[in-house]
Structure formats: structure tokens, C-alpha cells
N, C-alpha and C positions, 0 to 999 in steps of 0.2 A: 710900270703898273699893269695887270692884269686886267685891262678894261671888262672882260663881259665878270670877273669874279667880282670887281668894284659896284657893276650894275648890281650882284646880285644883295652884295651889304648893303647898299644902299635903298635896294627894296623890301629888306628885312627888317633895316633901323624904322622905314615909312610903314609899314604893317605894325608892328610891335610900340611905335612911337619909346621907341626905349633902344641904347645904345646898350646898355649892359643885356637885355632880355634880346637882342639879336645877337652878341656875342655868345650865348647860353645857346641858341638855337643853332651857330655854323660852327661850336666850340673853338672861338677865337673870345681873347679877351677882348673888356670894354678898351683899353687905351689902343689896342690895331683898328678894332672898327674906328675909333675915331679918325686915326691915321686915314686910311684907306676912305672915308667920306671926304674929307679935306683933301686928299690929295685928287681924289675926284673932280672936287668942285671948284680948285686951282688950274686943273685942267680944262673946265668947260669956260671957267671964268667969272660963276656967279654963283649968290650959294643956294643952297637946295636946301638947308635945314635950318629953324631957328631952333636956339638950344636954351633951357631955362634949366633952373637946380631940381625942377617937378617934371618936365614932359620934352619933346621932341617933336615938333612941327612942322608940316610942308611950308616953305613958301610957294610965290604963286608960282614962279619958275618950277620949284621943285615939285608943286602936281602935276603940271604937264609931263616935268622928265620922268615923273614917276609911272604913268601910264604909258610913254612908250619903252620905258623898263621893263614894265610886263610885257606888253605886245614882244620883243624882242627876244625875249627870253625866253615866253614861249614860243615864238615859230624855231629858236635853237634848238630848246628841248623837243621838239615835234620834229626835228631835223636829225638829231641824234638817236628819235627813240626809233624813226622807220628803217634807218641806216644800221641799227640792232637788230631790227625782225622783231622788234614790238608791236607792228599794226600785224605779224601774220599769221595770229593763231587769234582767233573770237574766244572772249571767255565771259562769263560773267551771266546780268538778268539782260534781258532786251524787252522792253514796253512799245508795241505800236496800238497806237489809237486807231478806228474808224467808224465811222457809221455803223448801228445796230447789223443789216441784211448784205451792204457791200465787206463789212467783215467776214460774218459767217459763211459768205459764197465765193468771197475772192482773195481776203487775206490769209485767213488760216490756213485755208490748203497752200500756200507761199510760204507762210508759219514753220508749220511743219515739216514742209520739205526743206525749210533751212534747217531747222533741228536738227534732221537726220543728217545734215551733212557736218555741222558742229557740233557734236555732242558737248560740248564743256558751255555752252551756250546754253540757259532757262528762257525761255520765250514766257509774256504775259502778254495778254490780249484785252486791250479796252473796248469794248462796242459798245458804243453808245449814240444816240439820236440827238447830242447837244453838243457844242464847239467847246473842245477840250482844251485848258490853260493848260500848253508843254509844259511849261518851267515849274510852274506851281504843282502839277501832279505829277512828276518827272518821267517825262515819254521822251522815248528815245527816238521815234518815229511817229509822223502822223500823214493817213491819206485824206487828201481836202476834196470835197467835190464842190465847185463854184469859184469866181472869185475870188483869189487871197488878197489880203488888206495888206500895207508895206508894215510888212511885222519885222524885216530883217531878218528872218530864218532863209535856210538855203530850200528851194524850189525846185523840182524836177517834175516835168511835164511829163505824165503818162498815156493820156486818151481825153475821152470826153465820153459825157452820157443826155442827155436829154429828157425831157418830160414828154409822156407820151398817157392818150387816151386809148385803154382799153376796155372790150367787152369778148363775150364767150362766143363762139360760133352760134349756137345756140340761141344764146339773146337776140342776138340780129337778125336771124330768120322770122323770130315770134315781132322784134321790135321794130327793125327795120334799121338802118346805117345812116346816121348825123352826116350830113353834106356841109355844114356851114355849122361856126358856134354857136350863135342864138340857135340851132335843135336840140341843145344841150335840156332846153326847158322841156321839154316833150318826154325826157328820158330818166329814168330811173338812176341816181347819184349815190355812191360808194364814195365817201372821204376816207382820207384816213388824218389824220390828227399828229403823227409821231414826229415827221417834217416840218412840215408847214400847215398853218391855221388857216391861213384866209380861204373864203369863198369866192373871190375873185380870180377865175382860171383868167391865165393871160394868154394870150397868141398873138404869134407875129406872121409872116409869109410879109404879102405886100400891102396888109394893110393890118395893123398892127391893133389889137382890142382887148376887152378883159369882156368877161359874162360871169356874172353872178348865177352860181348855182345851189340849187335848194337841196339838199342831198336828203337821203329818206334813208340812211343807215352812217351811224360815227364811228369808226374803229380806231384802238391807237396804235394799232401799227399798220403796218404798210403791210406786212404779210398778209394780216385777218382780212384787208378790205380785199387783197389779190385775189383770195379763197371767196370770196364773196361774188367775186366776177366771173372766177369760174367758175361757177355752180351757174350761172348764167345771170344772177342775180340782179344785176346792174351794170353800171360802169362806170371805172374809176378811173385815178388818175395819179401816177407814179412815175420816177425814172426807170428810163427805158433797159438799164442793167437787171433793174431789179424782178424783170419778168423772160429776160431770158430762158428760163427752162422754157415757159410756157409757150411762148413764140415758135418755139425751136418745136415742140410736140404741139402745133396748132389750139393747142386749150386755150390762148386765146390772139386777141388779132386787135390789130391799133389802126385808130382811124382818126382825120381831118389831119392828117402831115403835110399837106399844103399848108399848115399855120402855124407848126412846129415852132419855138421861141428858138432864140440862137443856141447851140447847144453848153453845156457846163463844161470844163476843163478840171481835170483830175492831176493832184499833183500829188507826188511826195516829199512830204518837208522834214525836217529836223532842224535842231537850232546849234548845233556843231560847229558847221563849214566845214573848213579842210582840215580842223583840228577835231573831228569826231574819229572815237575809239574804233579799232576793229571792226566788232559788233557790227557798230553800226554803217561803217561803209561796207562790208561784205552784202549785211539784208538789205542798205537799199540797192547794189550791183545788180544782186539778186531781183531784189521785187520787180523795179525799174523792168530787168527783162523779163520778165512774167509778165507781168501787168499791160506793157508795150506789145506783146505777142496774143494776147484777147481777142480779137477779134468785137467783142461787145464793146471796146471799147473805141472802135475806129472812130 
């Protein structure tokens, strides 16, 4: 008997619940699949199926075998298809998710320079400001910033980013530079709404605190309040990616980092493992080294 061909009638008859409608599907008659399940289950020594004049049934043995019948079959066929040069041409659409502005400034351009090197590959781009269900909206990739929950998707650590308080060179001359949280009260507040809501900035260093602050402008993005604090406006309160240009062209400058919270971890996930297409191991080979070689994100 051809053991992995018997695995594979036997997870046909369990999919279809039907002896003749799996013989339809591997064009073998219903009286071989019968054979070939029987002689299966004479070989393991218990039976996997109960059989009525109406349906076909797992028993409890035969859902167990029936799930590592799949598991099995497919780490074959994934053994088979790499051993073809199946995983080495990317074809198809690719979905990565990430946050609204760490999209627009650090995925795309990663995007697009994978395009250009697989063309037979469509790229979509999800940015959004809210925790995207992979499976439910089907992404192929997603970058996390924070801690991940045990979702059982596959994780690859990239960098970290931090929250970080800025204001305009400008403002601080006219205003003067916060030494401690509580002078946060003294000073003109830029929220923005797209992240997070609360008015409880927290910080940590060595002595670990929250201060409520009364902001005197609501924006909902992180962009418009950024634009707000460089006009000298105020000061708000953002990850530290997300102001990179500005830092880098002095428009503007962060201050109380002696209380800095611990920094966020950035990862890339997908829900594949070692049985994701192409696709999708080339972009994250790719991203992975891009996003590791940032500098922003040390």
C-alpha cells in the first residue's frame, strides 16, 4: 500500500464525508477508495471512519489522524513544490498593512522597490490607524508597532520607535523648555486623536508618572498636530519615527528624555510560517533588510 497516497483518500473521504464524491474528485471508483481506507485502518489498527447508508464520519481516532493527515501532506507538498522552483518566481497580489504615516514614509518606498524587482507581483497597501484582522481582511503582511498579543502568527523583530515630546525651536525661545512633567501645565498642548486618546501622557526614567494634560488644539492625525508644532504652535506628542524629517532639518527638537517610556518594538508578521507563498517570503527578506538598516529605528 502506498502510504502517503492512502493519507491522501482518506482526507478526501473526511472533507467530502462521502466515499463515492471523493472517488469523483481523485477519479478512482467508490469500491478502491473503500479498499484503500480499510486497508489503512488495518494497518494502523483502529478505524478512522464510521459508515451509515446516509454519511461518513470521523471517529475520535480518525479526527486526530485526520489533522496530522493534513499537517503531513502539507509539509510534502511544500517539500515538493520548493524542490520544483515553485517558491522562486513571486506572482500574484501582495497586501501589507501598517499604520497611516509609518506606511506612507517607510513601507511604500520598500513597496515599490520590491515591485520594481518583481514585476509579475501587484502590491496593495493598507494604512490605517486601527489593528487590522489579517485573516479576516486578507493581508499578506503586517508591520506591528508595540507589543504583540500570542496570536500565533510568525514575528520578526525590526527596530523600535518611542514616544517622544516635541516643540519648534522657535516656541522655546518665546516659551522656554519643560525640565520636568508637571511643566507640561504651563505649556501650550498639540494632541492628536488618530493613536491614542488618553490625556494621560505617561513617563518613565526612574521615577515612573502620568500628567494629565489640557491641550488647547485636537487634531486627528498625527501629521496636522506635527504641522502645528512647527509653526511653533505648541507641543505635542508623537513617535519618534514619525518626526524624523523634522529632527533631522532641526524644525523641530524633543525634550524631557530623561523620562522617555521604554521604547515600542516593531515587528513583521504574517500568518503563513514556513509555508508562506513566494510573495510573501521574498517582501518580508526584503523589508526585514530595509527596515533593520533605518537608522530611525535603532
Amino acid at each position: 500500500m502506498d502510504r502517503w497516497q492512502a493519507m491522501r483518500v482518506f482526507v478526501k473521504v473526511a472533507e467530502t464525508e462521502s466515499f463515492a464524491a471523493a472517488g469523483r474528485q481523485m477519479h478512482m471508483s467508490p469500491p478502491a477508495v473503500t479498499r484503500v481506507v480499510s486497508s489503512l485502518e488495518a494497518v494502523i489498527g483502529t478505524r478512522l471512519l464510521t459508515r451509515t447508508t446516509r454519511s461518513v464520519k470521523l471517529t475520535e481516532a480518525g479526527a486526530r489522524y485526520f489533522g496530522d493527515c493534513q499537517r503531513l501532506l502539507a509539509d510534502l507538498a511544500e517539500a515538493d513544490a520548493a524542490a520544483a522552483g515553485a517558491y522562486g518566481k513571486p506572482t500574484g497580489t501582495l497586501t501589507v498593512t501598517a499604520s497611516v504615516m509609518f506606511g506612507a514614509m517607510f513601507v511604500l518606498p520598500v513597496m515599490t522597490e520590491y515591485l520594481d524587482l518583481y514585476p509579475e507581483v501587484t502590491g496593495r497597501g493598507l494604512f490605517v490607524d486601527r489593528v487590522v484582522n489579517i485573516i479576516d481582511e486578507g493581508i499578506d503582511v503586517a508591520i506591528r508597532i508595540g507589543h504583540l498579543s500570542d496570536s500565533g502568527f510568525t514575528a520578526t523583530r525590526v527596530g523600535r520607535t518611542k514616544r517622544v515630546i516635541c516643540g519648534s525651536p522657535g516656541y522655546f525661545e518665546k516659551h522656554g523648555i519643560p525640565t520636568v512633567p508637571n511643566d507640561l501645565a504651563l505649556h501650550q498642548i498639540v494632541a492628536s486623536t488618530s493613536a491614542w486618546t488618553s490625556l494621560d501622557w505617561r513617563f518613565g526614567g526612574e521615577r515612573k508618572a502620568a500628567v494629565r494634560v489640557n491641550p488647547r488644539l485636537f487634531c486627528n492625525t498625527n501629521g496636522a498636530a506635527i504641522a502645528a508644532a512647527v509653526r511653533g504652535w505648541g507641543l505635542t506628542r508623537v513617535l519618534s519615527y514619525q518626526i524624523a524629517p523634522q529632527l533631522e532639518s532641526g524644525e523641530l527638537l524633543t525634550i524631557l528624555s530623561d523620562y522617555d517610556e521604554e521604547p515600542l518594538p516593531i515587528h513583521v508578521v504574517h500568518p503563513d510560517g514556513r509555508h508562506a507563498s513566494a510573495k510573501v517570503r521574498s517582501f518580508i527578506d526584503f523589508a526585514v533588510g530595509k527596515l533593520r538598516a533605518n537608522p530611525h529605528f535603532s
